[in-house]
DRENDO-1510 file (C-alpha; in Angstrom, 1 decimal, always signed):
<recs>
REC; n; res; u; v; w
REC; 1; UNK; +90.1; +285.8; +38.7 .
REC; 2; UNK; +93.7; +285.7; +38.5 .
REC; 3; UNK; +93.1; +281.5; +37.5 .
REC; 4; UNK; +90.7; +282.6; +34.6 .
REC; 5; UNK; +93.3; +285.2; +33.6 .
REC; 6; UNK; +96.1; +282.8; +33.0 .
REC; 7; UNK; +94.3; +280.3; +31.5 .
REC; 8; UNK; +92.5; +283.4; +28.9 .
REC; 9; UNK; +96.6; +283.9; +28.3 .
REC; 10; UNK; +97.4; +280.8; +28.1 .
REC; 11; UNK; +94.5; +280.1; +25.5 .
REC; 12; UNK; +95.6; +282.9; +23.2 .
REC; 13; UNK; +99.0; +282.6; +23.7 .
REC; 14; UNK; +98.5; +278.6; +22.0 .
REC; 15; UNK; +96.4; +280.6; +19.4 .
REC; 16; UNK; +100.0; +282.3; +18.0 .
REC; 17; UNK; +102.6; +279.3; +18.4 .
REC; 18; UNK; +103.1; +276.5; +16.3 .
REC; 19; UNK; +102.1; +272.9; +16.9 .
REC; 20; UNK; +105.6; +272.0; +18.2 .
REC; 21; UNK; +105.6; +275.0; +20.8 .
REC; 22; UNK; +102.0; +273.9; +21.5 .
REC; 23; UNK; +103.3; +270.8; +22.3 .
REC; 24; UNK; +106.1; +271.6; +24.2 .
REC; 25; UNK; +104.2; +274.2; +26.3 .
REC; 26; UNK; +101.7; +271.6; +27.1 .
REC; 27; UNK; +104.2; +269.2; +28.8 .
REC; 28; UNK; +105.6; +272.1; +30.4 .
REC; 29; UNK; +102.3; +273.1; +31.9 .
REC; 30; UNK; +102.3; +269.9; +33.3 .
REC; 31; UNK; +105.3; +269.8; +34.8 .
REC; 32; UNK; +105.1; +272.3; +36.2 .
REC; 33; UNK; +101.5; +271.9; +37.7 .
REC; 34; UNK; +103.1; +268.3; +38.7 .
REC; 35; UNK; +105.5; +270.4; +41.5 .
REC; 36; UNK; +103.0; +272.4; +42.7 .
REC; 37; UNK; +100.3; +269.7; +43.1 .
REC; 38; UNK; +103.0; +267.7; +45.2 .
REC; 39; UNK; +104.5; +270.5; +47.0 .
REC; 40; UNK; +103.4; +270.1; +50.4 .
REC; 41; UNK; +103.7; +272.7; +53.3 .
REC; 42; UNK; +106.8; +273.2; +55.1 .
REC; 43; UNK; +105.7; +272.0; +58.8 .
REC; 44; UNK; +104.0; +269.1; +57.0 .
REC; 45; UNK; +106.9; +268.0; +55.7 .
REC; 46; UNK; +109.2; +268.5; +58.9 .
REC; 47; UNK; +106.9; +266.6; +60.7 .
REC; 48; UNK; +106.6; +263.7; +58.3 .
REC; 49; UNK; +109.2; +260.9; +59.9 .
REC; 50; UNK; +109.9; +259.4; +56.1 .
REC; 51; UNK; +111.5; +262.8; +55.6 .
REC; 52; UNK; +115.4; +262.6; +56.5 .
REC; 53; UNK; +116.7; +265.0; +59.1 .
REC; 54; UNK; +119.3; +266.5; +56.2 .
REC; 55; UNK; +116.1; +267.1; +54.1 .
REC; 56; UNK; +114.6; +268.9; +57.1 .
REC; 57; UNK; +117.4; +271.4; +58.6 .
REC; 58; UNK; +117.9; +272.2; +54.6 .
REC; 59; UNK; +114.0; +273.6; +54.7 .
REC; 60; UNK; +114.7; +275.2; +58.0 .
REC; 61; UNK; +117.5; +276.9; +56.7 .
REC; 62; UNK; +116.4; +278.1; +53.6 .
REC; 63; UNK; +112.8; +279.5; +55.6 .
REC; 64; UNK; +115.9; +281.5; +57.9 .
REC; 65; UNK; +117.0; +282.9; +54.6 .
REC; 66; UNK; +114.0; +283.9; +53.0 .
REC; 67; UNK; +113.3; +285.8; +56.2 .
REC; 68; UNK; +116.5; +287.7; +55.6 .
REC; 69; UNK; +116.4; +288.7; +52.3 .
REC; 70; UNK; +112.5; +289.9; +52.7 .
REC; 71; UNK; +114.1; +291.8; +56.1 .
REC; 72; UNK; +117.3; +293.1; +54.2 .
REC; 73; UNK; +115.3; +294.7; +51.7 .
REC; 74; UNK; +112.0; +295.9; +53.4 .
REC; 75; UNK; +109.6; +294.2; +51.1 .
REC; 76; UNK; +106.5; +292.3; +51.8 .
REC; 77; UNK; +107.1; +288.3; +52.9 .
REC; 78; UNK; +106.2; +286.1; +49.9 .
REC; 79; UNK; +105.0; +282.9; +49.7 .
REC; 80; UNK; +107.7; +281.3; +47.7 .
REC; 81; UNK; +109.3; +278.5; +49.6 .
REC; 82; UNK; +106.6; +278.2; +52.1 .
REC; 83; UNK; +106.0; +274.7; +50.3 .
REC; 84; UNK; +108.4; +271.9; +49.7 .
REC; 85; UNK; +108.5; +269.6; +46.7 .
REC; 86; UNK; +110.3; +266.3; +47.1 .
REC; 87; UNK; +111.1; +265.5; +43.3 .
REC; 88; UNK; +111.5; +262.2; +41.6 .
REC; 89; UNK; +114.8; +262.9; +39.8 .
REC; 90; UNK; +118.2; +264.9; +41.1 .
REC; 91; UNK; +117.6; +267.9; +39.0 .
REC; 92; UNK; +114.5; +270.0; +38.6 .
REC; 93; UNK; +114.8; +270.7; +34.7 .
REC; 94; UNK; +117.3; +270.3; +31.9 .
REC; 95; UNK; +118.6; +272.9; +30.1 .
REC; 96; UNK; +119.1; +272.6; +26.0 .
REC; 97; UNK; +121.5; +275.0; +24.3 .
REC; 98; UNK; +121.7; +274.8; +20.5 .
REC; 99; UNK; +124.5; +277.4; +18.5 .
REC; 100; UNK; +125.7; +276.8; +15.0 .
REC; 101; UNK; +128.5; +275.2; +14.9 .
REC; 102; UNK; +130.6; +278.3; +13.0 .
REC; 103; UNK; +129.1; +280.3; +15.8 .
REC; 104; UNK; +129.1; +280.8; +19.5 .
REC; 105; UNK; +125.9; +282.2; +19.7 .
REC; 106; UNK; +123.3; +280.5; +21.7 .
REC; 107; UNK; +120.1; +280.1; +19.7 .
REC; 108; UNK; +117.0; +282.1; +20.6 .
REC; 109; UNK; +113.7; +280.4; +21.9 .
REC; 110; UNK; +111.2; +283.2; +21.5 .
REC; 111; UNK; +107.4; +282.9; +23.2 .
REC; 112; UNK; +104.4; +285.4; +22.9 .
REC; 113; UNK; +103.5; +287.7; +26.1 .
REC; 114; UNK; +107.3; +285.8; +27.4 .
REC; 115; UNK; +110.2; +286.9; +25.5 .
REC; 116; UNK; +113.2; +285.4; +24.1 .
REC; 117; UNK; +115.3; +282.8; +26.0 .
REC; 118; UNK; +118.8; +281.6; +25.0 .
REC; 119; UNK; +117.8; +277.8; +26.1 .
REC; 120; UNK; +114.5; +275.8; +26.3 .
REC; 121; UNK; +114.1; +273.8; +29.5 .
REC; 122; UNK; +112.3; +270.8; +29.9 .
REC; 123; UNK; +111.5; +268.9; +32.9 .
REC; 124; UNK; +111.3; +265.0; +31.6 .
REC; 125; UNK; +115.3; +264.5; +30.7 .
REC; 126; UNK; +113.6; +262.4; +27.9 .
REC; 127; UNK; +112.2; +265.2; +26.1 .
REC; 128; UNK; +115.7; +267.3; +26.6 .
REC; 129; UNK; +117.3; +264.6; +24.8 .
REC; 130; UNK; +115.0; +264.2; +22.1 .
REC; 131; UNK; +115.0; +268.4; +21.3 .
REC; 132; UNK; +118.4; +268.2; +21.5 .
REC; 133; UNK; +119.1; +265.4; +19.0 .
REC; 134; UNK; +116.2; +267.0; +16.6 .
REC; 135; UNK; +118.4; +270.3; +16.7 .
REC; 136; UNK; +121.4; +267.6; +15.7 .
REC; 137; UNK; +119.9; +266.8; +12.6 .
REC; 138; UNK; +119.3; +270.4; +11.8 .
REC; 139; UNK; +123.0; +270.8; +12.3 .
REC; 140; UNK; +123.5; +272.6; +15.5 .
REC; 141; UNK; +126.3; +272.1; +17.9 .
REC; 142; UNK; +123.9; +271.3; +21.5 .
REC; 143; UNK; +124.4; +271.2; +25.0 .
REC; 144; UNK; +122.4; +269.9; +28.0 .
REC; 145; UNK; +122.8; +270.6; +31.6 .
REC; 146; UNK; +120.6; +270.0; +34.8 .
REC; 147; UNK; +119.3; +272.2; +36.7 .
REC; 148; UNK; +119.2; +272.4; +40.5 .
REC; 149; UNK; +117.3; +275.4; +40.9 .
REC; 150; UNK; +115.1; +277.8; +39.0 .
REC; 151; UNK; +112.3; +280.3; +39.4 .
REC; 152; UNK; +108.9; +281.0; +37.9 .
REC; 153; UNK; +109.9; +285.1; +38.4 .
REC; 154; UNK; +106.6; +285.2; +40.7 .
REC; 155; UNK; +104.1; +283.7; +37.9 .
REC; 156; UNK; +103.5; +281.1; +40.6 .
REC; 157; UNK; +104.7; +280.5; +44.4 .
REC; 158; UNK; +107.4; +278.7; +44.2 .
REC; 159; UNK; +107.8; +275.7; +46.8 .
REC; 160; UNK; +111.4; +274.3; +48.2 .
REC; 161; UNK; +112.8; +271.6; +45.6 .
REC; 162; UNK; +114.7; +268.6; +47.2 .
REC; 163; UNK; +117.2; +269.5; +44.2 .
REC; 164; UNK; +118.1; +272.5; +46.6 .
REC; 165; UNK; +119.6; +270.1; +48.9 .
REC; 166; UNK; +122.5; +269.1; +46.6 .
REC; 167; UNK; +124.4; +272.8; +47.3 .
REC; 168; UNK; +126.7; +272.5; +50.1 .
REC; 169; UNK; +125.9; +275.3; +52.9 .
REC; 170; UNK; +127.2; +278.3; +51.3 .
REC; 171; UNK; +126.1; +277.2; +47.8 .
REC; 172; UNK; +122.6; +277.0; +49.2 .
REC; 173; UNK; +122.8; +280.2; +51.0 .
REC; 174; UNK; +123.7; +282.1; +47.5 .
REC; 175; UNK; +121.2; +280.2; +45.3 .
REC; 176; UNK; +118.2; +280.6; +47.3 .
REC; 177; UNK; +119.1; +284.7; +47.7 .
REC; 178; UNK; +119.9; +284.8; +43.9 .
REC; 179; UNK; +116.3; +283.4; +43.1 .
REC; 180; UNK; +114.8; +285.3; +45.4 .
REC; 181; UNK; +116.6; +288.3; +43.7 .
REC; 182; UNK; +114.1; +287.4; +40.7 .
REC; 183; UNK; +111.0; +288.5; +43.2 .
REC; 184; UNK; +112.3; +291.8; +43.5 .
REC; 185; UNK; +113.8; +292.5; +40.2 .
REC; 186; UNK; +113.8; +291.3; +36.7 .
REC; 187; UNK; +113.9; +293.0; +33.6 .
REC; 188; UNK; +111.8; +292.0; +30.4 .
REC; 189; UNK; +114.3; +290.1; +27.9 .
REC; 190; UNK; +117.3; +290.7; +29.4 .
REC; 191; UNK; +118.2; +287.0; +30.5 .
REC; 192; UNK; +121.9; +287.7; +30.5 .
REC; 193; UNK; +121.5; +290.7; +32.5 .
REC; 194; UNK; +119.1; +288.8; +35.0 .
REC; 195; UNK; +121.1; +286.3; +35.8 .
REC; 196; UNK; +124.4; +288.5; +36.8 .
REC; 197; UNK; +122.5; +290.9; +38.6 .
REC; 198; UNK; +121.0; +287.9; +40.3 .
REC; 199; UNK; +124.6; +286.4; +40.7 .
REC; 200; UNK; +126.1; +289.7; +41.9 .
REC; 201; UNK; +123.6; +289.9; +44.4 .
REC; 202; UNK; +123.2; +286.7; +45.7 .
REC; 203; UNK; +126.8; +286.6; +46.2 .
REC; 204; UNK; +127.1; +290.1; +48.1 .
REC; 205; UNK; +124.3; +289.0; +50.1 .
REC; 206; UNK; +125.7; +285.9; +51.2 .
REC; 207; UNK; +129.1; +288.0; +52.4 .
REC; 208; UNK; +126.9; +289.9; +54.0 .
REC; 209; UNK; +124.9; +287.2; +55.8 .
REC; 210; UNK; +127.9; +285.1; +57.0 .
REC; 211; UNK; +130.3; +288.3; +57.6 .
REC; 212; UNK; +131.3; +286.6; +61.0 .
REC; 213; UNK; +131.4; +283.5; +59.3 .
REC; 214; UNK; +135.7; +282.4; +59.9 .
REC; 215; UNK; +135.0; +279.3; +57.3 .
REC; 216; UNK; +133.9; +282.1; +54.6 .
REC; 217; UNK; +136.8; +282.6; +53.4 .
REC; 218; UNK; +137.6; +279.3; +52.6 .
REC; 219; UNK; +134.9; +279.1; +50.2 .
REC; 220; UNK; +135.8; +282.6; +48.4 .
REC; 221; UNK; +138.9; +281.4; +47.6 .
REC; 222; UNK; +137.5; +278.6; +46.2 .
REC; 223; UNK; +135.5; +280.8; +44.3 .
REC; 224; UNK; +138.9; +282.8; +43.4 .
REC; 225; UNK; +140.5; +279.9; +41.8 .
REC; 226; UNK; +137.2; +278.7; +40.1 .
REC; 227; UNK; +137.3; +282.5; +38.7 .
REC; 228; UNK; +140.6; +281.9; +37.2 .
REC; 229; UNK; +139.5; +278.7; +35.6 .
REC; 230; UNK; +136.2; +280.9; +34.1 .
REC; 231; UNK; +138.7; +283.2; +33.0 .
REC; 232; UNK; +140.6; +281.1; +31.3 .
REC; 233; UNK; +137.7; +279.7; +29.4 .
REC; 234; UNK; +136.5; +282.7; +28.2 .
REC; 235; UNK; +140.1; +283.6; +26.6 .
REC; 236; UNK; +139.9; +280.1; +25.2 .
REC; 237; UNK; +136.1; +280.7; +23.7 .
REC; 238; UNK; +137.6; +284.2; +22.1 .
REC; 239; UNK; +140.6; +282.1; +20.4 .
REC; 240; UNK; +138.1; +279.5; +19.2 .
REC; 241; UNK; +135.8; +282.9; +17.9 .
REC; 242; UNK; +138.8; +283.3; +15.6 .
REC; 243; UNK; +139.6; +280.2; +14.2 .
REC; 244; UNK; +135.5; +280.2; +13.4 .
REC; 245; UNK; +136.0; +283.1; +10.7 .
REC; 246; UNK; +138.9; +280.7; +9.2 .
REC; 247; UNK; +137.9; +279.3; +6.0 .
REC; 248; UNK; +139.1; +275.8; +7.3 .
REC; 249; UNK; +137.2; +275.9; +10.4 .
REC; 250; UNK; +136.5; +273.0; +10.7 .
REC; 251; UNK; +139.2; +270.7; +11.3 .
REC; 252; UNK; +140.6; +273.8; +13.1 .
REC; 253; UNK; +137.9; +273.6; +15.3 .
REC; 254; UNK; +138.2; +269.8; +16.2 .
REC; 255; UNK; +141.8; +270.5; +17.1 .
REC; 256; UNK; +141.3; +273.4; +19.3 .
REC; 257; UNK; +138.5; +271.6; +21.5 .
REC; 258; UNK; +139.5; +268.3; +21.2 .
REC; 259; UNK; +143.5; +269.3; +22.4 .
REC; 260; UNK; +144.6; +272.2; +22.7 .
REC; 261; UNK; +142.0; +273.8; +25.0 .
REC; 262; UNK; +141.9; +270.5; +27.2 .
REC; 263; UNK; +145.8; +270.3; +27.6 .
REC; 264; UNK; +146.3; +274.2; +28.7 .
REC; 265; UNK; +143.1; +273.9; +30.8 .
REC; 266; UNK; +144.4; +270.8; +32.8 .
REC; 267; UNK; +148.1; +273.1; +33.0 .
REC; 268; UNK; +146.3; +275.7; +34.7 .
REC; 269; UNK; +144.7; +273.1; +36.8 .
REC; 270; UNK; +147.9; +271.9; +38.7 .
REC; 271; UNK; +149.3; +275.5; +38.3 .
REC; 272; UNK; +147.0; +276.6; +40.4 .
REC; 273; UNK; +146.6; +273.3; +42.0 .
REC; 274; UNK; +142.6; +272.4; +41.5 .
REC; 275; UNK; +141.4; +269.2; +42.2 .
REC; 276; UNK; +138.5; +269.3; +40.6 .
REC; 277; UNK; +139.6; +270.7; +37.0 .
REC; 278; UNK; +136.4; +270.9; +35.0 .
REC; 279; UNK; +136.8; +272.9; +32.7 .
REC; 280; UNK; +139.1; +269.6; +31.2 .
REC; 281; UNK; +136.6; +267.4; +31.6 .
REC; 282; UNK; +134.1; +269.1; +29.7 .
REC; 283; UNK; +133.0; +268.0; +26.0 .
REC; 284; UNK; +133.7; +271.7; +24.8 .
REC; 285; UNK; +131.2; +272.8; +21.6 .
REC; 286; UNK; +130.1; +276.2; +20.6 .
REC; 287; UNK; +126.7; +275.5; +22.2 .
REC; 288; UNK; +128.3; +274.6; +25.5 .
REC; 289; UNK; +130.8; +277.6; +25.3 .
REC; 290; UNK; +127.3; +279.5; +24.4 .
REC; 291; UNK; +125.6; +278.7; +27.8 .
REC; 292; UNK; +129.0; +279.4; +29.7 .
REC; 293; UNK; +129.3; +282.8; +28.0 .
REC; 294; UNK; +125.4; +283.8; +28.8 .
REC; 295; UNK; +126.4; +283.4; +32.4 .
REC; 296; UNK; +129.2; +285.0; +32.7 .
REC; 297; UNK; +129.0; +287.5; +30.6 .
REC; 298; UNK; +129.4; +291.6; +32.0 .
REC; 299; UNK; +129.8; +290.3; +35.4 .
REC; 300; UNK; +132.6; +292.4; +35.6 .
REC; 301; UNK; +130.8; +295.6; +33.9 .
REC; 302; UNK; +128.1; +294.7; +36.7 .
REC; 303; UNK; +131.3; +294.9; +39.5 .
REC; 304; UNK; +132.6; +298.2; +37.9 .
REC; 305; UNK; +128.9; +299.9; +38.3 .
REC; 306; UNK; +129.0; +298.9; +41.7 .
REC; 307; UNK; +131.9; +300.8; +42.8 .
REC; 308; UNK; +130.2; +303.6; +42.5 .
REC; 309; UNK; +128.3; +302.8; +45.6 .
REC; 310; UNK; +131.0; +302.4; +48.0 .
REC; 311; UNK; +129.7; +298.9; +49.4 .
REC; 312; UNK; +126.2; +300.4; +49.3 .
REC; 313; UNK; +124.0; +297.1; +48.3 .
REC; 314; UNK; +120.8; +298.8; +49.1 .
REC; 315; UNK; +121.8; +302.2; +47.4 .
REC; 316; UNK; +123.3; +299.8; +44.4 .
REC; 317; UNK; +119.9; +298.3; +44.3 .
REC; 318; UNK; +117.6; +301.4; +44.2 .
REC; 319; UNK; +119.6; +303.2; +41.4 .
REC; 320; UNK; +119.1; +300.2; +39.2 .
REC; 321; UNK; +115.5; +300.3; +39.7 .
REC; 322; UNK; +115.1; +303.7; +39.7 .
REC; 323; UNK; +117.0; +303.5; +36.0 .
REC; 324; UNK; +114.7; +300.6; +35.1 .
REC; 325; UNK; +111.8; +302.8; +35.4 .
REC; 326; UNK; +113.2; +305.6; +33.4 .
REC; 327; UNK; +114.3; +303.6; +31.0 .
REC; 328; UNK; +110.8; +302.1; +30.7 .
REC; 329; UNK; +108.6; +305.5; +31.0 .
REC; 330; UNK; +111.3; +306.9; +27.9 .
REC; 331; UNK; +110.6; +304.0; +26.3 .
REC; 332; UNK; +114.8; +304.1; +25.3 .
REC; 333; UNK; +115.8; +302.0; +22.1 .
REC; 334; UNK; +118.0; +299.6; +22.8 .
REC; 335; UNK; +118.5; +296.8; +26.1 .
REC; 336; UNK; +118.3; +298.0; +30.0 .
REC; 337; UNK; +122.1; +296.6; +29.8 .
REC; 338; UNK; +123.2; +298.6; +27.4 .
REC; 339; UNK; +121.5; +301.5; +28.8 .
REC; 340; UNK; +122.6; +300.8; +32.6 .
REC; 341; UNK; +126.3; +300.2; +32.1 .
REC; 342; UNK; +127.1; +302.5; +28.8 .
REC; 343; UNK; +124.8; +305.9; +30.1 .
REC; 344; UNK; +127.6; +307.9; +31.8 .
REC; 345; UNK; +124.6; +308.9; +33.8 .
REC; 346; UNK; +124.0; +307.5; +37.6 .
REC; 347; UNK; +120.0; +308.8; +37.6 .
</recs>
């Protein structure tokens, strides 16, 4: 039953697109019927001897932090990441960001039954390009970035992807809970409130899962200078919103990007003594600056609303849920972010 009813929404869902979203929807099928077809289970693949022992203590790991997370929060065991996928390619998809180039504003990819999405992903790096270069020739600034790890938001049961086993230990730890944050809680059309709810929690959870962890706090400082450098961009996207309303924005634009942002970048870099400055090597456009912004975005109204708990994660978590479902039932105009972090109400 629940195979008929996806393909019966699948079929009327093709009935409203267009021929290009047809298309595009069709190699995405595929894809991703590709990864589950080939996912194999997890004590299949630890005891296959081709398998590397890296790949294999990664699986373990990430089966001890499933187990947590379902644990931490008292909610049924799922079957996501029960199966392992070992992909062809590094990343898992490829992210395309489009924004005008007067604009940073990511452009909107709306589906029927699915919402709006500031990106399209695609899982052949082929096809990224191409949409990419089409959205070119329409004139829009564009972006593409891979993508380690992603989920399905329980439309299917996810398996492990060897693309998980780039993250370092810690990196790992806090991108398996944030996607497993998606199970539990994700609110219709609100992709930039997803993700830093997801990123808030991931991260709390991982502080609280390594708490007697003495190498921890290497990697939050880490995380404190990499802050800095986020901050820094975000100033540097505000300047660059203000130079866009100039009537010479162009050439103004070239300048900023092209000089000015790279050379006070790379001076906070050895202010702050960062290696790895990448926010100077990146090919800054609006569309790029439009993904960065998307996830960055109200993190800090999200860490503001949390105070209110006093440490709390699990209270934290059941007043946003609790709010969810009024905001739902009252059928409130407006987003859930709007209404979560500008009610002065807690209930």
């Amino acid at each position: 039953m629940v195979i008929l009813k996806r393909i019966f929404q699948f079929s009327l869902l093709l009935s409203c697109l267009s021929c290009a979203k047809i298309s595009y929807l069709t190699e995405q099928s595929i894809g991703q019927v590709d990864i589950l077809w080939s996912a194999r289970k997890n004590h299949e693949v630890l005891e296959d001897p081709k398998v590397s022992e890296e790949y294999k203590a990664k699986i373990k790991q990430i089966e001890t932090y499933k187990n947590y997370f379902y644990n931490y929060w008292q909610r049924p065991s799922t079957d996501i990441y029960s199966k392992t996928t070992l992909l062809k390619s590094r990343a898992v998809t490829y992210l395309v960001i489009a924004s005008r180039p007067n604009e940073i504003k990511a452009r909107k990819e709306c589906f029927v039954f699915y919402g709006c999405f500031p990106y399209l992903g695609f899982f052949k790096e082929e096809s990224a390009r191409k949409f990419a270069i089409e959205l070119e020739r329409e004139g829009y600034d564009t972006y593409t970035r891979d993508v380690l790890a992603y989920s399905t938001l329980g439309n299917f049961n996810d398996p492990i992807l060897s693309s998980f086993f780039e993250y370092g230990k810690y990196s790992l730890t806090e991108t398996i809970f944030h996607e497993l944050f998606h199970t539990i809680f994700f609110a219709k059309n609100e992709v930039d409130l997803n993700e830093n709810l997801a990123n808030y929690f991931g991260e709390q959870m991982l502080i609280e899962y390594y708490k007697d962890d003495q190498e921890l706090a290497g990697y939050f400082k880490n995380l404190e200078l990499n802050s800095k450098l986020k901050m820094a961009v975000t100033a540097h996207a505000q300047k660059l919103k203000d130079i866009l309303k100039q009537d010479d924005w162009k050439g103004a634009k070239k300048d900023y990007l092209s000089k000015t942002m790279p050379a006070e970048l790379a001076k906070l870099c050895a202010q702050l003594e960062v290696t790895n400055c990448w926010p100077a090597k990146m090919e800054w456009n609006t569309a790029s600056l439009a993904a960065f912004m998307t996830y960055e975005k109200n993190q800090s109204h999200m860490t503001e609303y949390a105070k209110q708990f006093n440490g709390d994660l699990k209270a934290l978590f059941a007043n946003i849920e609790q709010r969810y479902e009024k905001y739902l039932n009252e059928d409130v105009e407006g987003s859930f972010e709007d209404y979560l972090f500008n009610s002065k109400s807690l209930n």
